[in-house]
C-alpha positions as CSV (number, residue, x, y, z in Angstrom):
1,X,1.5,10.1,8.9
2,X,-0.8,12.9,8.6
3,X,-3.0,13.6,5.2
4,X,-1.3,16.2,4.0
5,X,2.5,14.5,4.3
6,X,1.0,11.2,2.7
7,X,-0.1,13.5,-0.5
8,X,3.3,14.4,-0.6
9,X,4.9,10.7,-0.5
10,X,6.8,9.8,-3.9
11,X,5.9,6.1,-4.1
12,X,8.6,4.3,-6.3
13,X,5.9,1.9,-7.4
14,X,2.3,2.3,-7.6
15,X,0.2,-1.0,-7.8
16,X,-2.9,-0.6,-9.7
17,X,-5.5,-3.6,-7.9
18,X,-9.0,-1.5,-8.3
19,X,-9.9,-4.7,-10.0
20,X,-9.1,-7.2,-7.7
21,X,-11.2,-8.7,-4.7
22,X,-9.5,-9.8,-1.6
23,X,-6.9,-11.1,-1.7
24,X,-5.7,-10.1,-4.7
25,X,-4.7,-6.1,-3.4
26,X,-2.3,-8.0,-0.7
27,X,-0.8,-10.2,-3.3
28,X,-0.1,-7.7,-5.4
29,X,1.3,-5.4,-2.6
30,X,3.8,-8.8,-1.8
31,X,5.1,-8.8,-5.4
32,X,5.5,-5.1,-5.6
33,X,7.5,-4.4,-2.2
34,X,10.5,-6.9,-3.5
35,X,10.8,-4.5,-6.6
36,X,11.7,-1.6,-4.8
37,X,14.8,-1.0,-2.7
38,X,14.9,-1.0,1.4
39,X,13.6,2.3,2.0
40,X,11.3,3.4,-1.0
41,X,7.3,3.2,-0.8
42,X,4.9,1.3,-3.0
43,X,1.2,3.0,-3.3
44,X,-1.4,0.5,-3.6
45,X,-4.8,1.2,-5.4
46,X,-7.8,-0.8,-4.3
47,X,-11.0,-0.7,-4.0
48,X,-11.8,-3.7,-1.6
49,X,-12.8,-2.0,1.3
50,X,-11.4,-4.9,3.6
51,X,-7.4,-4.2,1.5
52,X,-7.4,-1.2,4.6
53,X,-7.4,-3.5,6.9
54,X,-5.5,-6.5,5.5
55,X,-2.1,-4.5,4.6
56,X,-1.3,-2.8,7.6
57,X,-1.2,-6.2,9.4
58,X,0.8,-7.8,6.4
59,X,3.2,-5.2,6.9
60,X,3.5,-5.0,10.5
61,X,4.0,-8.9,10.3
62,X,6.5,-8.8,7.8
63,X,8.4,-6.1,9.0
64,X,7.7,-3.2,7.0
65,X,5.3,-0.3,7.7
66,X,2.1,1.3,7.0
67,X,2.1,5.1,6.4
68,X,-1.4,5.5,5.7
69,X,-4.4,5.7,3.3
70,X,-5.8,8.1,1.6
71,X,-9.1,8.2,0.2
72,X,-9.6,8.7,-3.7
73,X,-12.7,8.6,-6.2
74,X,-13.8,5.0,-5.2
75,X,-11.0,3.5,-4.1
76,X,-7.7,3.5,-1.3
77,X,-4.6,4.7,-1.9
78,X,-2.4,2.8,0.2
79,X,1.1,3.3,1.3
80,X,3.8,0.8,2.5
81,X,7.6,1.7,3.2
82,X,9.4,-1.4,2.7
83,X,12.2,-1.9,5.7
84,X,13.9,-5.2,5.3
């Protein structure tokens, strides 16, 4: 997904983990995804450096998928759809 569509993206949960080292970005991004509904997007706020990395293979391993980051004032925005 391209920049300008992610901007766009209405997330139904954002997840605010600019404070937390890995892994605490992914395990908040686990217990977010089973509060939304097949379907919606979380948005996931870190800023670990390595979280860009670790949640598009969470999500490809469990089944849901990556749309993206985006880059904000020191920190990722992050975006999962949740698909199962």
């Amino acid at each position: 997904m391209s920049e300008a569509n992610l901007t766009e993206v209405q997330a139904a949960k954002v997840v605010d983990a600019r404070g937390s080292a890995c892994p605490g970005p992914l395990l908040e991004a686990k217990k977010a995804i089973g509060g939304v509904s097949v379907g919606q997007v979380i948005e996931i706020w870190s800023g670990d450096p390595s979280t860009k990395n670790d949640l598009p293979k969470w999500a490809a391993k469990v089944g849901h998928e990556f749309l993206g980051s985006l880059a904000a004032e020191g920190y990722d925005r992050i975006f999962i759809k949740r698909n199962k």
